[in-house]
C-alpha positions in Angstrom: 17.1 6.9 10.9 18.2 8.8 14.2 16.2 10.8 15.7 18.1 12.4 17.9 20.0 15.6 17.2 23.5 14.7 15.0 25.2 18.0 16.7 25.0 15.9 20.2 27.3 13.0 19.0 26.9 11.4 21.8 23.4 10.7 22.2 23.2 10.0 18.4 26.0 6.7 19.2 24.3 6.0 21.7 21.4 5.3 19.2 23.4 4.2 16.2 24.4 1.5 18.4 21.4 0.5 19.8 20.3 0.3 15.9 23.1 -1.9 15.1 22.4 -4.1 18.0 18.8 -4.5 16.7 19.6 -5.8 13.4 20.4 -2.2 11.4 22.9 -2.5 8.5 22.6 1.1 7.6 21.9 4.4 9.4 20.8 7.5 8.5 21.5 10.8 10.7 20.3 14.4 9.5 22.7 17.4 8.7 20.6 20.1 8.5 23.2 22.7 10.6 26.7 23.0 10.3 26.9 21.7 14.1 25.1 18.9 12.6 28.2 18.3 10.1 30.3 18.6 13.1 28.5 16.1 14.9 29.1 13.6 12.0 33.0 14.4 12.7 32.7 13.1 15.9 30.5 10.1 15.4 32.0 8.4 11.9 35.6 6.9 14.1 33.4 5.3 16.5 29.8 4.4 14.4 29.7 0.5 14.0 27.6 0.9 10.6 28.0 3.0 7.7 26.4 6.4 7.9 24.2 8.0 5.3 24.0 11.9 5.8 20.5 13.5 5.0 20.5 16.4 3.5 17.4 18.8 2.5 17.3 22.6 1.3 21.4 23.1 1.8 23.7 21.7 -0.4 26.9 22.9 1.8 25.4 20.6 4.2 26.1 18.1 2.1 29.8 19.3 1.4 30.1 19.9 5.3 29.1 15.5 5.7 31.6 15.0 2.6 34.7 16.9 4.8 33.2 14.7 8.0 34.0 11.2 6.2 30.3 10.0 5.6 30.0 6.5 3.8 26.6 8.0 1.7 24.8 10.9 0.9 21.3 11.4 0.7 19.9 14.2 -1.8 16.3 15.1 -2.2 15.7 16.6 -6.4 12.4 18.6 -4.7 14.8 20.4 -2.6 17.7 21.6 -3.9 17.2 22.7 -7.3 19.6 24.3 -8.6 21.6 22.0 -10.9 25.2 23.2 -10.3 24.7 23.0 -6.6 24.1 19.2 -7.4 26.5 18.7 -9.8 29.3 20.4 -7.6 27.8 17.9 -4.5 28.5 15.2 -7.3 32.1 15.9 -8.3 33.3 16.1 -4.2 31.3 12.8 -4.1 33.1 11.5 -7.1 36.5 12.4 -5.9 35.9 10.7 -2.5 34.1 7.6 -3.6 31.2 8.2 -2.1 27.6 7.3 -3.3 24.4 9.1 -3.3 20.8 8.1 -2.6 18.5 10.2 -5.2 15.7 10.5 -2.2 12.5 11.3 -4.5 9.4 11.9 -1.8 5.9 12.2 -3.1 5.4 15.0 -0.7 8.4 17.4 -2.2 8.5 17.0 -5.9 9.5 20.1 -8.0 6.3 21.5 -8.5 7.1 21.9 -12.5 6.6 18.2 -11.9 3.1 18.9 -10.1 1.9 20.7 -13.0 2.8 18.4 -15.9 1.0 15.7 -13.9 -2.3 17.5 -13.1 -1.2 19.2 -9.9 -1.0 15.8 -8.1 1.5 12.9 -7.4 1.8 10.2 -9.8 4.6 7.0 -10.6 5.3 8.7 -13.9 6.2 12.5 -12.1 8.0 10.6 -9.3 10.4 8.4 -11.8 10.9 11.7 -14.0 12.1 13.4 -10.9 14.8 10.6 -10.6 15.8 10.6 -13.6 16.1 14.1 -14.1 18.3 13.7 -11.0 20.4 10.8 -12.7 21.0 13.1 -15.7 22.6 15.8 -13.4 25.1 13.1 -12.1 25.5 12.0 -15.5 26.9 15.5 -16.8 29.9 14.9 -14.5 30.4 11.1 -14.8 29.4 9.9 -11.5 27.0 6.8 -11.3 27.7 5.6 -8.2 23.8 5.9 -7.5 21.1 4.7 -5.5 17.8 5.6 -6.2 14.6 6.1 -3.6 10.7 7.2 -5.0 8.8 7.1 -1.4 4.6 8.2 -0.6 2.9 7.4 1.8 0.0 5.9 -0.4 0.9 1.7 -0.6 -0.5 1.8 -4.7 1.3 4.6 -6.3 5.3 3.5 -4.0 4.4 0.0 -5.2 3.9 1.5 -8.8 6.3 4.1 -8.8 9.1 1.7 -7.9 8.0 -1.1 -10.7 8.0 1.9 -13.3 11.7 2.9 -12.1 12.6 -0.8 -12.0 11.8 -0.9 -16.2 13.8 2.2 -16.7 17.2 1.6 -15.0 19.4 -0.8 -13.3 20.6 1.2 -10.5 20.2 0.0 -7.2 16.5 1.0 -5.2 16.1 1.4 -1.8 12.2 1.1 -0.8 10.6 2.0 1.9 6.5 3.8 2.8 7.2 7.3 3.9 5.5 8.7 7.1 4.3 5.4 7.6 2.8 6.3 10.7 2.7 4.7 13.9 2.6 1.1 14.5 0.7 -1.2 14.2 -1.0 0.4 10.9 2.4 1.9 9.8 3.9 -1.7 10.1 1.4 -2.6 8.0 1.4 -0.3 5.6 5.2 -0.5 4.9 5.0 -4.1 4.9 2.2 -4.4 2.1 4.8 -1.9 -0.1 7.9 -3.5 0.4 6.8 -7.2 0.9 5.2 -6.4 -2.6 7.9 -5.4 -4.4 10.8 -8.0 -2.7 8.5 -10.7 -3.6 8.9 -9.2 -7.1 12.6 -9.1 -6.8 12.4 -4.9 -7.2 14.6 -3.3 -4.0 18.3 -3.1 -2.5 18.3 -1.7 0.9 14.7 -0.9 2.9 13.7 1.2 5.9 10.7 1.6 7.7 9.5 5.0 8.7 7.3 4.7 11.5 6.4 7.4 14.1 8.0 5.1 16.9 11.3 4.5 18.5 13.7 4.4 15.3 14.8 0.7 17.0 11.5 -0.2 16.3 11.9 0.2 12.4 14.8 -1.3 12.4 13.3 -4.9 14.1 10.7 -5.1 11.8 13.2 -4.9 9.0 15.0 -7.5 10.3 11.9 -9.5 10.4 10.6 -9.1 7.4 13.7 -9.8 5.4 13.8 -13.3 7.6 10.3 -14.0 6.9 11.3 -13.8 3.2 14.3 -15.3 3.5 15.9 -12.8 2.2 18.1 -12.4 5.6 19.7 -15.4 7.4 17.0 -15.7 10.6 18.5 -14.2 13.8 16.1 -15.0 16.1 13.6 -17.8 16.8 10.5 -18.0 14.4 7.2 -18.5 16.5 4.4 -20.3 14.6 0.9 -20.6 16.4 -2.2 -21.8 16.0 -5.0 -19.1 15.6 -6.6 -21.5 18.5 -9.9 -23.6 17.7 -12.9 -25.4 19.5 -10.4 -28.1 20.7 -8.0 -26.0 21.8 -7.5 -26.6 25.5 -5.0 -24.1 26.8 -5.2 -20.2 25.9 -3.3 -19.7 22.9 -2.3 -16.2 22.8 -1.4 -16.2 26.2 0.8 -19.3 25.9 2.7 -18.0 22.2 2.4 -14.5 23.8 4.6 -15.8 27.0 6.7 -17.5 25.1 8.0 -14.8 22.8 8.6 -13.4 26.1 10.7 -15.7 27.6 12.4 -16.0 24.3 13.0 -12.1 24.2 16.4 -11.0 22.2 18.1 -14.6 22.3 20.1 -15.3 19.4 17.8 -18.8 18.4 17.5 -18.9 15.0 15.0 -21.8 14.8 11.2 -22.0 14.3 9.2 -22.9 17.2 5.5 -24.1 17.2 3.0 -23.0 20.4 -0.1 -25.9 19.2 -3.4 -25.7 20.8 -4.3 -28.9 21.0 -2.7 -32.4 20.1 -5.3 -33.5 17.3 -3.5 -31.6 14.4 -0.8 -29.8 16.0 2.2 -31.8 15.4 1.3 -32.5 12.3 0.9 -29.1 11.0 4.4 -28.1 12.6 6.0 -31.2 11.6 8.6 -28.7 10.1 9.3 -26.9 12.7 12.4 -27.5 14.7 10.6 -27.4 17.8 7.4 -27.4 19.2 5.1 -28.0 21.6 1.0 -29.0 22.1 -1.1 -28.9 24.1 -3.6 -31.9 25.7 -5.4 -33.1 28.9 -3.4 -30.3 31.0 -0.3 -31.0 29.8 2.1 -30.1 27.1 3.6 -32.7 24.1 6.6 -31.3 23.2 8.3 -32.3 19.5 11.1 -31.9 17.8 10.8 -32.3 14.2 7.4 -33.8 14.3 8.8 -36.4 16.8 7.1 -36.3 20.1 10.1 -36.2 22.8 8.3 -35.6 26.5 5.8 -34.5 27.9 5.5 -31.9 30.6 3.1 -30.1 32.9 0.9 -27.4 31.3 3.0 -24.7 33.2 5.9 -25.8 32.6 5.5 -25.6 28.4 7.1 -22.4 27.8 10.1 -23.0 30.1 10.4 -26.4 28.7 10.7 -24.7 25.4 12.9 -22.3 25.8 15.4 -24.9 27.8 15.3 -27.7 24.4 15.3 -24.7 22.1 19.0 -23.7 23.5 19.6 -27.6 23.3 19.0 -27.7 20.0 20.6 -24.4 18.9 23.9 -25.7 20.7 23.5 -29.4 20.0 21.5 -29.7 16.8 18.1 -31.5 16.4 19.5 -35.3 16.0 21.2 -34.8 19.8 18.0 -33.7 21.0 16.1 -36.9 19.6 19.3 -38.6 21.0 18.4 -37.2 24.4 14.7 -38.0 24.7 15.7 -41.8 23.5 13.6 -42.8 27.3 11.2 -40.8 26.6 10.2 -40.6 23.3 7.7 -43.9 23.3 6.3 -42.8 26.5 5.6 -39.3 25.1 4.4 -40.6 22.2 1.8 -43.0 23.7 0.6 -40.3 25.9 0.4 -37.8 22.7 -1.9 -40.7 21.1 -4.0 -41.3 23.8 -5.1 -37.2 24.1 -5.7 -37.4 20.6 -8.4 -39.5 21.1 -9.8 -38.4 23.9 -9.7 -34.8 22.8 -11.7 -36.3 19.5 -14.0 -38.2 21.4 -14.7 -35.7 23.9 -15.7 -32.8 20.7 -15.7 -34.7 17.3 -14.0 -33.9 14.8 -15.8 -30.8 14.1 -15.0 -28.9 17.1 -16.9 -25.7 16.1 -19.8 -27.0 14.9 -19.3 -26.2 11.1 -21.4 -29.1 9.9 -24.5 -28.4 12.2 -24.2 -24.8 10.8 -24.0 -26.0 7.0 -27.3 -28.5 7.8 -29.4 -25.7 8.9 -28.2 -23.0 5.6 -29.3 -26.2 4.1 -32.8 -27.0 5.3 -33.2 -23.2 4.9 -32.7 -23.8 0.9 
């Protein structure tokens, strides 16, 4: 969602498109004034995404973002209340073949609702305000629905959105409201939605964190990679949480590598390894990757050790194969490293089993720990 003010068109593009650019499919921009609405006139010829228009207390606001040629509306049932106001919202809708988002928040239900439930929030009082709301749309034949229940408690949006999933078939759009700001509010709205995607409950997401809106919409894109739910974008670093063998600084190398990788479009899964012992084998699947030993880097594609390199030149080195690869595919790469690859190999080998000679293979000490807990029995 913009934050900026929808009456200055301008700045609001400015951020729709930065939105967009970051991997938004979706925006959402408040009309809460009538220069608001204005402002929506201005900005639908030129938005790149479809714009929802969010509207609170006033329903003429939502009229006003009807006239401007919005793609969605958003209604929220605690705020306006008065059932012909919604209906008549409704029929425009209807005749312009626009949808609407039935926006339930835990922190603005009716409070007739508040009462019935024991002056508190519950699932049950949030999927009643819903589908009170549906019925309203129902008394004039519109379904063309989408349906929200948002808190800001993880437990009752996860259960709130299973109980509407039981109920109806319309489509839900999920999300953790006031979130908060990262990282707890990443958190937080990952737990709920992660939850309930995994489950196969939700349609469209958002995350509402007190942050730069751009930042909400990266970690949308992310999650829906990370459950494959979106085709990946951008590369997919997998690291080592580092170890007693580990012989180069971990975070700083993975940390300086997402870096250099930044906003390039590399849709593959790369692997930053601490040390050669395990590495490779535990990011056999990874496209690319590489590990470190003896002060320099084994770098791999598909488990395949390809070259080695010197320990600052790893992340360049990645970055240059990962573009390789992304251009060429993975079978040129091990086409390219045809000199190399025996060398490399040999060399990975031979850190292997110095790095296990050198520390054992209990690097932390584990077993010395378990004998003493032992003799202390």
């Amino acid at each position: 969602m913009t934050v900026t003010k929808t009456a200055d068109h301008e700045a609001t593009l400015q951020q729709i498109y930065a939105l967009a650019a970051a991997g938004c499919d979706i925006v959402r921009c408040t009309c809460n004034e009538p220069e608001a609405a204005e402002g929506l006139a201005r900005i639908m010829p030129r938005s790149p995404v479809p714009i929802v228009a969010d509207i609170h207390h006033q329903y003429r606001r939502a009229l006003e973002a009807l006239e401007a040629g919005v793609h969605c509306l958003r209604l929220n049932p605690g705020n306006i209340r008065n059932p012909e106001h919604i209906k008549l919202v409704a029929r425009e809708a209807k005749d312009r073949n626009v949808p609407i988002r039935i926006g339930v928040n835990g922190g603005s239900l009716h409070p007739d609702l508040y009462k019935k439930y024991g002056g508190k929030v519950t699932p049950e009082a949030m999927v009643e305000s819903a589908l009170d709301e549906i019925r309203y749309f129902d008394d004039v034949g519109f379904d063309l629905i989408k349906i929200s229940v948002k808190a800001s408690s993880v437990p009752l949006m996860i259960e709130a959105y299973r109980q509407l999933a039981e109920v109806t078939d319309y489509p839900l759009h999920l999300g953790v409201t006031e979130a908060g700001p990262p990282p707890i509010g990443t958190l937080k709205a990952t737990a709920g939605m992660a939850t309930l995607l995994a489950e196969g409950i939700g349609d469209t997401i958002r995350y509402s964190l007190t942050a730069d809106p751009v930042e909400e919409a990266k970690a949308g894109r992310q999650l829906l990679e990370t459950l494959g739910l979106r085709e990946r974008k951008n590369i997919d670093l997998i690291s080592c949480p580092s170890c007693g063998r580990a012989e180069v600084d971990v975070v700083t190398i993975a940390n300086d590598a997402m870096k250099a990788f930044g906003e390039r479009e590399i849709p593959l899964q790369v692997a930053v390894m601490g040390c050669v012992v395990n590495g490779p084998g535990e990011a056999r699947d990874a496209d690319l990757g590489i590990a470190a030993g003896n002060k320099r880097g084994h770098l791999f594609v598909k488990g395949q050790n390809v070259m080695v390199v010197p320990e600052d030149e790893m992340v360049d080195t990645l970055v240059e194969w990962a573009e390789f690869i992304h251009e060429h595919g993975a079978d040129a790469a091990l086409e390219k490293a045809a000199t190399t690859k025996d060398a490399a190999k040999r060399a990975a080998e031979e850190d292997r089993a110095r790095n296990l000679n050198d520390r054992g293979d209990d690097a932390n000490g584990t077993e010395s720990v378990i004998a003493e807990i032992r003799r202390g029995h």
